[in-house]
C-alpha positions in Angstrom: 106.3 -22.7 -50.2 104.1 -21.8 -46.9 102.7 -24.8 -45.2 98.9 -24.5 -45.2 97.0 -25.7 -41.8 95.1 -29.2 -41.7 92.0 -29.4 -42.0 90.1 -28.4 -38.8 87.2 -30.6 -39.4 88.9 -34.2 -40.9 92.3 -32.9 -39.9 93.8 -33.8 -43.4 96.9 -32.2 -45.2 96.3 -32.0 -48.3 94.4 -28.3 -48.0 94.4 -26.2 -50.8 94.0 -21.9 -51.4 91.1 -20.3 -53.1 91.4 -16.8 -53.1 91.0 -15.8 -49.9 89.8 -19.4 -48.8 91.5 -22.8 -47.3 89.5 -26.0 -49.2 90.2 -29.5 -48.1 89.5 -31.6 -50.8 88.8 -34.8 -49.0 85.3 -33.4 -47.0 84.8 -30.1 -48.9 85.2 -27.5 -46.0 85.9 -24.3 -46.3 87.5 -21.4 -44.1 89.5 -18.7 -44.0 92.8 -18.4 -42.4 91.2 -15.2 -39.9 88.7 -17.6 -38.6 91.3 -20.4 -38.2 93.5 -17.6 -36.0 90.8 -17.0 -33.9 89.7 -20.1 -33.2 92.8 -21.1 -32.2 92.7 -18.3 -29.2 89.6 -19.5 -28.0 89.4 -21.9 -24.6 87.9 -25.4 -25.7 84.0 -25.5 -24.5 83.5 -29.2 -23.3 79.9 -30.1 -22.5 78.2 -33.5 -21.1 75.8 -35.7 -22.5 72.4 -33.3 -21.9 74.5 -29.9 -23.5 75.7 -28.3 -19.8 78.8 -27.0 -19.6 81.6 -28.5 -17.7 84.2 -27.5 -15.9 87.0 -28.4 -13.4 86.4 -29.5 -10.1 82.8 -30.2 -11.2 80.8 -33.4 -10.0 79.4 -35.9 -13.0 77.5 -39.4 -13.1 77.9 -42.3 -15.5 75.4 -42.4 -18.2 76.7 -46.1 -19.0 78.4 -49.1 -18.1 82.0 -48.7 -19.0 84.2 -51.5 -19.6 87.9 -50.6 -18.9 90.1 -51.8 -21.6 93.1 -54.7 -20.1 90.6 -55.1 -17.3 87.6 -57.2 -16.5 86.4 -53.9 -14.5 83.4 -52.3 -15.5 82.3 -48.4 -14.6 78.7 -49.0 -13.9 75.7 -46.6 -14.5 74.9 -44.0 -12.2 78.6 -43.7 -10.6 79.5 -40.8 -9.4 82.5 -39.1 -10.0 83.6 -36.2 -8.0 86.4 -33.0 -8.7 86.7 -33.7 -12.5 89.8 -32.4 -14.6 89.3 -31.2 -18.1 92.0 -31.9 -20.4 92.6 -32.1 -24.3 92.9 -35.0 -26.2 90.4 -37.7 -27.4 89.3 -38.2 -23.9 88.3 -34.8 -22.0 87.9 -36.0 -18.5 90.7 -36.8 -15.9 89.5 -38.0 -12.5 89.4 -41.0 -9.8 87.0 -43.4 -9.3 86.3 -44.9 -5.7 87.7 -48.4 -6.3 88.8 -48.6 -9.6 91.5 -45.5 -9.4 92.3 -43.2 -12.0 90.6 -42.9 -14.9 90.3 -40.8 -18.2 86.7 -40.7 -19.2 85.0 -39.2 -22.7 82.4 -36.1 -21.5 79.3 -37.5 -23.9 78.9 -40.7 -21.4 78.8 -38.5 -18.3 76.5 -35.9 -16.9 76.8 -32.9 -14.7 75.2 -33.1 -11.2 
């Protein structure tokens, strides 16, 4: 028996076939296992809070205060943050912070500057 992908929108295993199709019967999405292929090539697009494009090395501001989990730090509003890394995962941002140190930040609370 093949193993069928997850579910690329809830990520769950328990996808069917159709046909041609993939179904996940736990959100209803459909798709076919060319689309899943190609998305799969494809370079991740991460974008900011206003929709622009980011990429590495770029230069971003908080959108809002941040508290740092373990920490009694905050990342206030308006702090900038210079020569960004993108990297997969739940947060998309890599980069250091002038007086807090390094930190992995989440692109919808920044924006490009």
């Amino acid at each position: 028996m093949t193993k069928l992908p997850n579910c690329p929108k809830c990520n769950s295993e328990y996808t069917y076939e159709d046909g041609n199709l993939l179904v996940c019967p736990e959100c209803s999405y459909e798709w076919t296992l060319e689309s899943e292929n190609e998305n799969s090539n494809d370079e991740k697009i991460i974008k900011d809070a206003n929709g622009n494009i980011l990429q590495d090395g770029d230069s971003v501001a908080v959108i809002k205060d941040l508290k740092i989990k373990g920490s009694s730090l905050v990342v206030k509003m308006g702090t900038k943050v210079k020569n960004i890394r993108l990297v997969d995962g739940d947060h998309d941002i890599d980069c250091k912070i002038d007086g807090i140190g390094a930190m992995k930040l989440k692109s919808e609370f920044v924006k490009k500057i």
